[in-house]
C-alpha positions in Angstrom: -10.8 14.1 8.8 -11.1 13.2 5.1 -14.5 13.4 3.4 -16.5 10.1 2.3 -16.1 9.4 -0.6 -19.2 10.1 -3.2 -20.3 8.2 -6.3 -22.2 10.0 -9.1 -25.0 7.8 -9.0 -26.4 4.4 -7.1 -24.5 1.1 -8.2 -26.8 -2.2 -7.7 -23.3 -4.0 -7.1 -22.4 -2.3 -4.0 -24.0 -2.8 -0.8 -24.0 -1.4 1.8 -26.2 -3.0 4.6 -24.3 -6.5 4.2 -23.1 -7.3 7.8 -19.3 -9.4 7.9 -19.1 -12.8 9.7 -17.2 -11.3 12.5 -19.4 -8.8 13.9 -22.0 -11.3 13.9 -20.1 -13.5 16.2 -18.8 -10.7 18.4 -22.4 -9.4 18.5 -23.6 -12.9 20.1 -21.2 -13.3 22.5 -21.7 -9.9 23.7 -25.6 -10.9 23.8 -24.4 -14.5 25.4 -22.2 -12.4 28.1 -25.4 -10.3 28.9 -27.5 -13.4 29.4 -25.2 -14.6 32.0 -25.2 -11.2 34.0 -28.4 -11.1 33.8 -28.9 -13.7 36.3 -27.4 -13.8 39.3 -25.3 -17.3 41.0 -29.1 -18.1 42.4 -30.2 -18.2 38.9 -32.8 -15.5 39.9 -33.2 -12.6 37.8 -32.5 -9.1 39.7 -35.1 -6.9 40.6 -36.8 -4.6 38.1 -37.7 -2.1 40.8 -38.0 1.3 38.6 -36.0 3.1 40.5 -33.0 1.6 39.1 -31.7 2.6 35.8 -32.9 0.3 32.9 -28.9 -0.4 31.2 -28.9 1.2 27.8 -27.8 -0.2 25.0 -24.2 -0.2 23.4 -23.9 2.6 20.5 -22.4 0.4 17.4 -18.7 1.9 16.4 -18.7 4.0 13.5 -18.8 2.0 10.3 -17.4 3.1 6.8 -17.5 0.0 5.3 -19.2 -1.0 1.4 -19.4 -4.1 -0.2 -18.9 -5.1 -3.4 -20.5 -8.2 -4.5 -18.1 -10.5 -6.7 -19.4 -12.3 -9.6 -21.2 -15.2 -8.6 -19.3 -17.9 -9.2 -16.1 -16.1 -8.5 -13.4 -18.9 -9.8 -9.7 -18.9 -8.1 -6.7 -18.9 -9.6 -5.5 -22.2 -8.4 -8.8 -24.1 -8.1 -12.1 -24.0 -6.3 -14.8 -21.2 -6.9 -16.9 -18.6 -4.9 -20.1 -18.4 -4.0 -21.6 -15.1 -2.6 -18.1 -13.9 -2.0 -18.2 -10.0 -1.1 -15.2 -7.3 -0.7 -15.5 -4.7 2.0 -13.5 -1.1 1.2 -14.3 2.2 2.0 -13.4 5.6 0.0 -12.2 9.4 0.2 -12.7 12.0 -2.4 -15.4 11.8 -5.6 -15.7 10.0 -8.4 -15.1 12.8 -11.5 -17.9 13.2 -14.3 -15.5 11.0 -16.6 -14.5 8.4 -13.8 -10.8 8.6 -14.3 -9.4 10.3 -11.0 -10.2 6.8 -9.2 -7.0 5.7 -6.9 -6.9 1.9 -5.8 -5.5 1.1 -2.8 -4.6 -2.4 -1.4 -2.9 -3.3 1.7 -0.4 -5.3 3.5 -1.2 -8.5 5.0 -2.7 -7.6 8.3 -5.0 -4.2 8.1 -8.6 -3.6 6.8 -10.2 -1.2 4.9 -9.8 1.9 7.0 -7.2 4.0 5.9 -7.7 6.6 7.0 -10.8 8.6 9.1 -13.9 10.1 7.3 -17.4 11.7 8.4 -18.7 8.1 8.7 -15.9 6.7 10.6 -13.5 9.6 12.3 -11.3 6.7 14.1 -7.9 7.4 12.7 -6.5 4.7 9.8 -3.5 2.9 9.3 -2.5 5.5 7.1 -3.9 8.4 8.7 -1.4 11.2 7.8 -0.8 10.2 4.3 -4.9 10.2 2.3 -7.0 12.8 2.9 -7.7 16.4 1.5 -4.1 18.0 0.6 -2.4 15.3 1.8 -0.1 13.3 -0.4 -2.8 10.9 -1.4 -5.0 14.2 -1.5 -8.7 13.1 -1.3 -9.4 16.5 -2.9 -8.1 15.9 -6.4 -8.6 11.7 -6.3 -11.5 9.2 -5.1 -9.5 7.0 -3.2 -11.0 3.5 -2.7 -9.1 0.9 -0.1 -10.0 -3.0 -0.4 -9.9 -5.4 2.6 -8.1 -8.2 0.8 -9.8 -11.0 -0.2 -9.2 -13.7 2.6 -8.9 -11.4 5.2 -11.1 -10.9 8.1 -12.3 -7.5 8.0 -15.7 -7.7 6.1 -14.3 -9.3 2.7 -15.1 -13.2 2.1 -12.4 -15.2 3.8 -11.7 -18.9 5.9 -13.7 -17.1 8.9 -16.9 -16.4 6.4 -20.1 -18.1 6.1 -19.6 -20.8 3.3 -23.4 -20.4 1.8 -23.1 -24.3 0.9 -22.8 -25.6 4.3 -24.2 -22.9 6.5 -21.0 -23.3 8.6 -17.6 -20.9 8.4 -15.0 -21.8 5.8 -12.2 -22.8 7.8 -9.7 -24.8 5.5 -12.7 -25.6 2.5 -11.8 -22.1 1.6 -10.2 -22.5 -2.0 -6.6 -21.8 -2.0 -5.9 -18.0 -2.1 -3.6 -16.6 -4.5 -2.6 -12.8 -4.5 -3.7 -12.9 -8.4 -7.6 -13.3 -6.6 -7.2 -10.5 -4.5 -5.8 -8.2 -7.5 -9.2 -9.7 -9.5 -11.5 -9.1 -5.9 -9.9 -5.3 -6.4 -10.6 -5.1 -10.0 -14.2 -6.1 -9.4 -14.7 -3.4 -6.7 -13.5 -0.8 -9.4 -16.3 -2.1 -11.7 -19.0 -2.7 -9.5 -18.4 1.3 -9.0 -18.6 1.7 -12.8 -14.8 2.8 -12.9 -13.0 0.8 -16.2 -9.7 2.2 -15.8 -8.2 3.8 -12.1 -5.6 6.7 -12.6 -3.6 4.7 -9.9 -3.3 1.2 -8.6 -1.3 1.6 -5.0 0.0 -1.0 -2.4 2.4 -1.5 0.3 3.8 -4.8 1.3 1.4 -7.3 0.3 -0.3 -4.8 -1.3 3.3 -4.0 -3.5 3.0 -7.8 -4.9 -1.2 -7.1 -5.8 -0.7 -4.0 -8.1 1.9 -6.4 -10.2 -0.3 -9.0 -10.3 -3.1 -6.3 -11.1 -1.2 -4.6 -14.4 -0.5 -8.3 -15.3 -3.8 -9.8 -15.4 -5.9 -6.7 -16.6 -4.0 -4.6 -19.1 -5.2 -0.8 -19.6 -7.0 -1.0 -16.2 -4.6 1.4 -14.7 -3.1 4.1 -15.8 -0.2 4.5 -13.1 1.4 1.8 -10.7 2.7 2.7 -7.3 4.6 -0.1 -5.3 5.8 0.1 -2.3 8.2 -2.5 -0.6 7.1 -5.2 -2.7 8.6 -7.7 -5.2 8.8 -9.4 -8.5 8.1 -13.0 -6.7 8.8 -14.1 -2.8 12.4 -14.4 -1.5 13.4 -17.9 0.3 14.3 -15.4 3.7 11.1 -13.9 3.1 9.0 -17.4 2.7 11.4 -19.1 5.2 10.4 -16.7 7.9 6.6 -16.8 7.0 6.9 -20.4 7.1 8.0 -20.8 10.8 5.1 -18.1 11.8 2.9 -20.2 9.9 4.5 -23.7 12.0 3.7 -21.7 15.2 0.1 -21.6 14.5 -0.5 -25.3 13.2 1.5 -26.6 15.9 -0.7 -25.1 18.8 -3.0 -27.9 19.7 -6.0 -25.4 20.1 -5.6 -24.9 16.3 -7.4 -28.5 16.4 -6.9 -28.2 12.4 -8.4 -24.9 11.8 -11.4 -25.9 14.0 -10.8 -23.8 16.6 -13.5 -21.7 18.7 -13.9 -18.1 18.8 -13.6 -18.2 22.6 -10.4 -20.6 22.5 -8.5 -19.2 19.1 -4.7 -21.1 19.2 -3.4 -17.7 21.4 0.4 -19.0 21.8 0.6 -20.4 18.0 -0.7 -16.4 17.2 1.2 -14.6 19.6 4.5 -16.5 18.3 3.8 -15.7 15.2 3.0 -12.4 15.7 6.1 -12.1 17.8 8.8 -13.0 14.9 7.1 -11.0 12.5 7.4 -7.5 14.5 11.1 -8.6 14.7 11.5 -8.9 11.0 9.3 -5.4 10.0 11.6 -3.5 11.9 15.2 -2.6 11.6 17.7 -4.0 14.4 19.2 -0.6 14.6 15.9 1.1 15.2 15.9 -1.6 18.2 18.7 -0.5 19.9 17.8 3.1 19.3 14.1 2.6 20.5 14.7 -0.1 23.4 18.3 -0.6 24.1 18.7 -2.5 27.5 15.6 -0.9 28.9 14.1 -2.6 32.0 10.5 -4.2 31.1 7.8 -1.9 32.6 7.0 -2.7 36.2 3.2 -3.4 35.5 4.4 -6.0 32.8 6.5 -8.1 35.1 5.8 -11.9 36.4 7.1 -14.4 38.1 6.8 -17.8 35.9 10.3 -19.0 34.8 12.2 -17.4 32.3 9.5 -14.3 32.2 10.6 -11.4 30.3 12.9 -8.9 31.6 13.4 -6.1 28.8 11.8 -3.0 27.6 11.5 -4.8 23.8 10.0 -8.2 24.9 7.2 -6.3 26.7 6.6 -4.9 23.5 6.6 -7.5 21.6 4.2 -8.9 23.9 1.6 -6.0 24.2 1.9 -6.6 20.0 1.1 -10.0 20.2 -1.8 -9.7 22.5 -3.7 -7.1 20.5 -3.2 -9.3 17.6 -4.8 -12.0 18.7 -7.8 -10.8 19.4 -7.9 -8.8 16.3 -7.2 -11.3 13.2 -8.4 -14.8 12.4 -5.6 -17.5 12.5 -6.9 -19.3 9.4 -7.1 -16.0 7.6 -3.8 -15.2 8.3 -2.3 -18.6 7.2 -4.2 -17.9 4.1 -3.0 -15.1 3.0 1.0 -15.8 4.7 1.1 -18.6 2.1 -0.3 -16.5 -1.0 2.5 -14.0 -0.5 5.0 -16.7 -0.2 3.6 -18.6 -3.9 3.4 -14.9 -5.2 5.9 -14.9 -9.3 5.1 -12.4 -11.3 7.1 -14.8 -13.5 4.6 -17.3 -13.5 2.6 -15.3 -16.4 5.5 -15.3 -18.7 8.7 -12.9 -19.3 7.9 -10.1 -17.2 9.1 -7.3 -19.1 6.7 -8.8 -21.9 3.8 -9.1 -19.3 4.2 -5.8 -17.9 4.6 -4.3 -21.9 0.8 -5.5 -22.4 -0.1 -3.5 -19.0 -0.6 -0.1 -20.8 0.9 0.9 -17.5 2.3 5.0 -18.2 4.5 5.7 -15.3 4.9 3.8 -12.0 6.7 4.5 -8.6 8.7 2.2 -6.5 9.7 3.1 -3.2 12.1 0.6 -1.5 13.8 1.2 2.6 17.1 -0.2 2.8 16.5 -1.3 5.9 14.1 -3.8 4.7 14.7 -7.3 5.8 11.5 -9.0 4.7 11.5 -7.2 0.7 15.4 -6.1 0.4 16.3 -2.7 -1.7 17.5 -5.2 -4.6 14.0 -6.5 -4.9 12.7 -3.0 -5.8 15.2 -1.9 -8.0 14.3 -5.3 -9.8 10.8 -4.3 -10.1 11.7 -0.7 -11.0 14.1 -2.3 -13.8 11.1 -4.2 -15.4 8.6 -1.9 -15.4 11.2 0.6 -17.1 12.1 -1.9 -19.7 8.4 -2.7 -20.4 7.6 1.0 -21.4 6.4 2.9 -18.3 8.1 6.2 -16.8 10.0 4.6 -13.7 11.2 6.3 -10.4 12.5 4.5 -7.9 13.2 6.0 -4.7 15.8 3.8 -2.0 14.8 5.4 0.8 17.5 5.5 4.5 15.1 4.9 7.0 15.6 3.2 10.5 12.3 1.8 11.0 12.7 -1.3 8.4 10.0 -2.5 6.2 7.2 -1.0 8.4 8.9 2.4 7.3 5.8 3.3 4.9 3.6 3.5 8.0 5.6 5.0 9.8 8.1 8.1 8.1 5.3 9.6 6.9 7.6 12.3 5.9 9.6 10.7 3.8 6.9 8.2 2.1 4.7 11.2 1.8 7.6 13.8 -0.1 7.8 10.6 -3.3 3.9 10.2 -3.5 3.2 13.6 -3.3 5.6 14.0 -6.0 4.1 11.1 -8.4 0.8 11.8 -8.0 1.3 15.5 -8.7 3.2 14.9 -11.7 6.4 16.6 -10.5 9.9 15.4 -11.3 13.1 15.5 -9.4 13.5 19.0 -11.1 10.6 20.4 -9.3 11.7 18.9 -6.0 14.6 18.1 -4.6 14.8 15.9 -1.6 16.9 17.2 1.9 21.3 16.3 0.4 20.5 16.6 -3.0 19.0 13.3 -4.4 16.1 13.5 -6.1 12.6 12.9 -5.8 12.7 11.2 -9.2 15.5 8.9 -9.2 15.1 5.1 -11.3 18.4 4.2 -12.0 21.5 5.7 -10.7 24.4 6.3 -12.9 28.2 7.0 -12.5 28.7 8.3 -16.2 28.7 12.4 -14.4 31.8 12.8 -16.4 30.0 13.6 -19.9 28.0 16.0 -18.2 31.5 17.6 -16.8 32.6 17.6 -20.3 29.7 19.0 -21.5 28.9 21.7 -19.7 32.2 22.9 -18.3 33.2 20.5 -15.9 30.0 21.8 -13.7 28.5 18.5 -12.3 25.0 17.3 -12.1 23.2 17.1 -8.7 21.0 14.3 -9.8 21.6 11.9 -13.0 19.3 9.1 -13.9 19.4 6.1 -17.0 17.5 3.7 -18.0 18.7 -0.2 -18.6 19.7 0.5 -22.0 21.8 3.3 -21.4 19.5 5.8 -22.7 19.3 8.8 -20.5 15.8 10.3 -19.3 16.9 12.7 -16.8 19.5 15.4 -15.2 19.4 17.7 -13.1 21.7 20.3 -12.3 22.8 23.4 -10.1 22.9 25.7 -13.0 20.8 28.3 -12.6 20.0 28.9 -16.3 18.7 25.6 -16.2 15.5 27.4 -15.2 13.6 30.6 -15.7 12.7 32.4 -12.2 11.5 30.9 -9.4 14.5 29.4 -8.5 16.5 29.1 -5.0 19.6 27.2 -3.5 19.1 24.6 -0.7 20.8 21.7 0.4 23.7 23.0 -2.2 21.1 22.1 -5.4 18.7 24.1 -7.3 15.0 24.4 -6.1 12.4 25.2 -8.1 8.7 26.4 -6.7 6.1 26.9 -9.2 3.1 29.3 -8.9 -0.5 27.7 -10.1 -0.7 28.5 -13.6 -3.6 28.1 -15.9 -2.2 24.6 -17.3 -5.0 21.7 -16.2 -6.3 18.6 -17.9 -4.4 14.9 -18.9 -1.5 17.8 -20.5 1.2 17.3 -17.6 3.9 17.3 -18.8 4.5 19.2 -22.2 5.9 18.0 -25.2 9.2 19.9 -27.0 11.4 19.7 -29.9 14.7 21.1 -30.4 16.0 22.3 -33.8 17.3 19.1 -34.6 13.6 17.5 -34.6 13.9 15.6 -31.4 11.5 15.5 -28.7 11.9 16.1 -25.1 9.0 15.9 -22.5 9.4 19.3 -20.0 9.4 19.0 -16.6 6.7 20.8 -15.8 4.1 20.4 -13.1 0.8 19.2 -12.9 -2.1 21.6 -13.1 0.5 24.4 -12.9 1.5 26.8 -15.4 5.5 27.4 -14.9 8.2 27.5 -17.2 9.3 24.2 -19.0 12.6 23.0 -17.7 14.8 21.5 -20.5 16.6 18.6 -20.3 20.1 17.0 -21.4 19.5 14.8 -23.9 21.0 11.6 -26.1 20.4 12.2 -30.0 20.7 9.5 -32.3 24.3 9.5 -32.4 24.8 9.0 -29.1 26.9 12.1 -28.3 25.2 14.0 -25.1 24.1 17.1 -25.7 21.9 20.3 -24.5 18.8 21.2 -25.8 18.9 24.5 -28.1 16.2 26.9 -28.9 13.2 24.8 -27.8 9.8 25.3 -29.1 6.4 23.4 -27.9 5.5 20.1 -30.1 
């Protein structure tokens, strides 16, 4: 269980007492269904003979939630403004003295604000195994704060809230929602919590297209950019696909133009919806493997026409039913459409846009089974945000499970952000085959490496767009000092804490030729530096010589 999070003092922007729209409405129907069974078909109240146990009442579910109040009003990207508009997140870790260990998280389309568990709320997260203390998002070293997205349904301000104006929900008055105002909404949270710049901003999915959008509109507000399964700007599969869940959900007639009732939400519009997206987050082979031609479960069967008969479609509809009674229709059409109008190209050249970011090193991790955000789309937004100055890794990952991979292959997911957010490189750690950790753009030029160091190949090469080249990696053991150990046919290297600590990760040297080289040595530990290949002036790859610290 992760620790709540802790704040160095009391913020008058944050609340904490603020109650969402939702459990307001849940909490009168439960009081409307206890009126009813109160009474029996007589319409005579039961007996109140003492000898029968008075019914207690209901123990709320834990609650971790905060809100952030946003500036009042709070003006949208493409029109319309906000009144009162709130953000619910929660958080894990504490804020540091100087307020620059702060890590913010958004998420995909669908979950709230729990991440992960904590004291206040030990109900597990959607990202349970990946934040908390020593875990690869480690709650120990970072104050980790997730954001419900603006729009959603989960405690933030969305088409399911009060609109103060009218005294009556939203429902389609809600401005248009872009994902530019739920990078601002997370960018106001940071504030309210007197945080101007986070060491990390960090999303998956939708949450991949909100950190861009984030480093665009705010430059120097984050330090380091992780993206996972995102993209420079929606692909017509991607919006096509979104746009028939989207049909499913206006065409039911008990949508009644987003005027539905709590107790008659469009069920069969949702459920379709819901449907065709689990198809798409997952991988077809992961289908076969999982499913195959499995009979549906017994309990699950029916007898209407055409009922299903597989393993997979009772899945898909246990899925659909939990869904909808756990997200608001309108809310999700909201936020479906902001992913789909989502171009990072819209603020101008990217490159240029992300240059202004201030943005020092960034992560993008990318499944090649991804049909929804395809393996080209990340290595186009590793591409830019290595042309526009920042230390790039990208890391193509082989799993089965599809776009849903980051919740799922915790493993994997978990080695690359452990990695980045440690401050080791692919020389440090070398993923199972030999492919490392660290790996932006792969290169097929191994043959100066074979002529420069006789013939011996390197297990891991990486270049940049303009053909200058950041990193090597070998299995030469002179390439380190100690420590070292062969697995998976590559060189390993484990470092012992050292006394090295503070913003100093990654040391600075000079060879006797005056060029610098950055060391590849680990954060907060005190190991040898690890010297790198590197491309002088003239173009002609060499090894670094006697090495001294800059």
């Amino acid at each position: 269980m992760a620790k709540r999070g802790g704040l160095p003092h009391h913020n008058p922007a944050v609340s904490t007492d603020s109650t969402p729209l939702l459990v307001v409405v849940m909490a009168a129907k439960v009081e409307n269904e206890g009126r009813h069974s109160a009474t029996d078909s007589a319409g005579a109240h039961p007996s109140t003979d003492m000898a029968t146990p008075m019914p207690q009442p209901e123990q709320p579910e834990p609650d971790a939630r905060r809100y952030a109040r946003m500036p009042d009003p709070f003006p949208m990207r493409r029109g319309g403004v906000l009144h009162g508009a709130q953000i619910a997140y929660e958080t894990w870790g504490r804020l540091n003295a100087a307020r620059d260990n702060a890590v913010l998280l958004f998420t995909g389309l669908s979950p709230s604000a729990h991440a992960a568990s904590s004291t206040e709320d030990p109900r597990d997260g959607w990202w349970q195994r990946m934040l908390g203390p020593g875990l690869a998002i480690d709650s120990d070293q970072f104050f980790v704060v997730c954001v419900n997205s603006l729009g959603s349904c989960f405690g933030s301000t969305g088409p399911a809230s009060i609109d103060p104006a009218t005294g009556r929900p939203y429902r389609l008055s809600f401005p248009d929602l872009s994902v530019e105002d739920i990078a601002r909404s997370g960018y106001e949270v940071a504030r309210s919590l007197g945080i101007q710049r986070v060491d990390t901003v960090m999303g998956p999915s939708l949450g991949g297209m909100v950190v861009l959008a984030y480093a665009a509109q705010f430059p120097g507000a984050a330090r380091r950019l992780v993206s996972i399964s995102g993209t420079l700007a929606a692909a017509p599969f991607a919006i096509a696909l979104r746009s028939i869940q989207r049909e499913a959900i206006t065409g039911d007639p008990d949508w009644r133009q987003g005027n539905y009732t709590v107790d008659r939400p469009p069920r069969t519009g949702m459920s379709l919806a819901r449907k065709l997206g689990t198809v798409t987050y997952r991988s077809a082979a992961e289908w076969q493997q999982r499913f195959d031609r499995q009979p549906i479960r017994p309990d699950l069967e029916h007898s209407q026409p055409f009922a299903s008969e597989f393993a997979v479609q009772g899945y898909l509809e246990s899925q659909a039913r939990r869904w909808v009674h756990a997200f608001d229709a309108n809310c999700y059409l909201y936020l479906s459409r902001a992913m789909d109008r989502f171009d990072l190209a819209a603020h101008g050249d990217p490159i240029a846009v992300l240059r202004k970011s201030g943005l020092e090193q960034a992560l993008i991790i990318g499944v090649e089974t991804d049909l929804l955000f395809s393996i080209e789309e990340q290595r186009a937004v590793a591409e830019v945000l290595q042309a526009a100055g920042a230390t790039t890794r990208f890391a193509p990952l082989k799993c089965i499970e599809g776009h849903d991979s980051f919740l799922i292959d915790i493993e994997r997911f978990g080695r690359e952000i452990r990695a980045f957010m440690g401050g080791l490189s692919s020389t440090d750690v070398l993923s199972p085959g030999g492919r490392g950790i660290m790996a932006p753009f792969a290169t097929q030029k191994s043959q100066n490496l074979r002529e420069a160091h006789s013939g011996t190949p390197p297990a891991y090469e990486a270049q940049s767009p303009d053909d200058r080249l950041h990193h090597r990696a070998w299995r030469l053991p002179q390439a380190l000092q100690g420590g070292e150990s062969e697995r998976d046919g590559c060189l390993h290297r484990d470092h012992e804490p050292g006394p090295a600590q503070g913003p100093d990760r990654r040391a600075l040297l000079r060879d006797q030729s005056g060029h610098r080289h950055q060391a590849a040595s680990a954060h907060r530990r005190g190991g040898p530096c690890i010297p790198r290949w590197h491309r002088p002036h003239d173009g002609k790859l060499q090894r670094p010589r006697e090495l001294t610290r800059a």
